[in-house]
C-alpha angles and dihedrals in degrees: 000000000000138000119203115197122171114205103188106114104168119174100243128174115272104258108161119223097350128106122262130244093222122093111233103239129239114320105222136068153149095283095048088048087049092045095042083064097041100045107065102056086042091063092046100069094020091099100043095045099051088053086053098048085043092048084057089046092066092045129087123293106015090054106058083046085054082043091061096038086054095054098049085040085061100040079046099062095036089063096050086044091056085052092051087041091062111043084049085068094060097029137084106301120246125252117250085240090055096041081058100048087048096046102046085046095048090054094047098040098035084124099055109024102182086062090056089046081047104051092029071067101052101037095051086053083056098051100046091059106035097033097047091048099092087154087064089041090120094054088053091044074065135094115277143185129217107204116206091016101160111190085334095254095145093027102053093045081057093034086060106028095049086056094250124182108205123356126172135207126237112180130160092223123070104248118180102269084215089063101046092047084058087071098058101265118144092227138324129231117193104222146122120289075215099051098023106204076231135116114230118278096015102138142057090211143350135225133212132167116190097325117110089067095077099045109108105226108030097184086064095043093054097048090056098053085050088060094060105046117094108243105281090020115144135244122206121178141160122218146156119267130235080247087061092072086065106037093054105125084239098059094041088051096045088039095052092049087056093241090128088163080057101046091050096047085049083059092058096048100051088053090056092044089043096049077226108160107155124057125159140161117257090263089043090066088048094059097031077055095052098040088065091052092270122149141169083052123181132177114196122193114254141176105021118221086255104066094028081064093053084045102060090037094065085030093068105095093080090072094067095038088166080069096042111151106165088085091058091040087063097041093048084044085056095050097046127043099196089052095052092048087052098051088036089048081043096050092037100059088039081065091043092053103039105013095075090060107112121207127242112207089252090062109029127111104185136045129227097205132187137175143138149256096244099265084215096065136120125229108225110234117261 
């Protein structure tokens, strides 16, 4: 398995969605070399780790604790979502686009806000793009293909909302197709991002949100995405930025402490927690793109500091999973109404007051990329 890290983090001015002038730097160093030897065996015993911390988390006594921490977690963020209630009210009003992606999120993550604040981000960053490029209307009228689509939660709500004719669905789980197909997709194959189940040249354009960070060679999993696409097919994907390593809540709180060994070693241990392999600068995603035969190539800023910071806030609980509480959230939501409306009108309100922040390229800490298989291109002969 490899981990690519680049470590280039030059200030550059904030351009938006064109390229740099500056070159990325060099892509290894010490710390890759020292994170390529401490993250396999790591992944080897994550999962089962993690089902063994979660079994603790439902027996006595761990489980009446989690049962405590969940309920000041949810008094917690009620307040903060009063406080975002209100200043809605004399605020800016929301667009009828954003109320429905809020809305829709808030409903399917009421149980873990900060993934329905993750994803609110990311899909407005989708639909901005794909639903405002009438001039590429016949590409998305197209067959396309989300990768890594897990029960098409986030997918489907683009798919419908941009307006998508016919999206599939590639995961490397084996999610009911029934399910999957619930969420508007047009069918669902269980296969690798690395090895895709796909002849050549199948799609119009391709979908990915926050996956291709965790696959383990990135060079392979492009190429192969390249392979599917149609010349001139389109490639839209979501993923952390080489910023993200040190924006984390982890490594600011270490940092700021001084502890910079512990804030390092913080960094280490959230990518293996994570499963993070692949991290680059802005201008470090232009040249890894066209390396692989990409063009037309755009990173967008994505994911401010600031929300990252209230992510990872709500987001705490995971690192004590003996003490995981999200799963009994969901189970007590399913067993009382009254209960699932709070924590959606909760969540709800925590997208409305941080969600509509948009990211300058000094404080993001994602990407929202883009590019193309070359249109001129010929398709070799099978």
């Amino acid at each position: 398995m490899r981990h690519t890290i680049e470590t280039e983090q030059k200030k550059r001015p904030d351009t938006g969605s064109e390229r740099p002038a500056t070159k990325p730097g060099a892509l290894a160093s010490g710390n890759e070399q020292s994170l390529k030897a401490s993250l396999p065996k790591a992944y080897r015993d994550l999962v089962s780790d993690h089902e063994r911390l979660i079994q603790l988390s439902r027996q006595a006594p761990r489980k009446y604790i989690a049962a405590v921490v969940a309920a000041v977690y949810c008094l917690a963020l009620t307040v903060l979502a009063g406080f975002f209630a209100v200043r809605q009210r004399f605020g800016p009003p929301l667009g009828n686009e954003q109320r429905r992606i809020y809305r829709c999120l808030s409903e399917k993550f009421h149980a873990v806000p900060e993934m329905a604040l993750h994803k609110a981000i990311e899909v407005q960053a989708y639909l901005k793009d794909i639903a405002h490029q009438h001039t590429l209307a016949g590409l998305y009228n197209g067959v396309g293909v989300d990768l890594g689509c897990g029960q098409g939660i986030v997918g489907g709500l683009i798919k419908d909302m941009a307006g998508l004719a016919c999206l599939e669905g590639l995961d490397y789980y084996d999610h009911n197709e029934a399910l999957v197909q619930t969420a508007g997709y047009g069918g669902f194959r269980q296969g690798d991002i690395l090895g895709m189940p796909y002849e050549s040249a199948t799609f119009d354009y391709a979908l990915s949100v926050c996956v291709f960070e965790h696959l383990p060679d990135i060079d392979q999993a492009l190429a192969e995405t390249r392979r599917i696409l149609k010349p001139g097919g389109r490639f839209h994907f979501t993923t952390p930025a080489l910023a993200f390593r040190d924006s984390t809540l982890g490594y600011r709180f270490f940092k700021a402490l001084g502890l910079t060994k512990q804030a390092e070693a913080f960094q280490v241990f959230k990518d293996i927690h994570a499963m993070q392999y692949t991290y680059f600068s802005q201008a470090g995603w232009y040249d890894k793109l066209a390396e692989q035969g990409f063009e037309a190539v755009t990173v967008t800023p994505l994911f401010s500091r600031h929300q990252l910071f209230w992510y990872d806030l709500m987001n705490l609980g995971v690192y004590r999973l003996d003490l995981y509480f999200s799963d009994k959230l969901a189970v007590f939501a399913h067993r009382h109404e009254w209960f699932r409306q709070w924590m959606t009108w909760v969540t709800y309100q925590l997208c409305v007051g941080l969600a509509p922040e948009e990211a300058t390229l000094d404080n993001a800490t994602h990407y929202y990329i883009t590019c193309s298989r070359p249109a001129g291109e010929r398709l070799k002969p099978a």
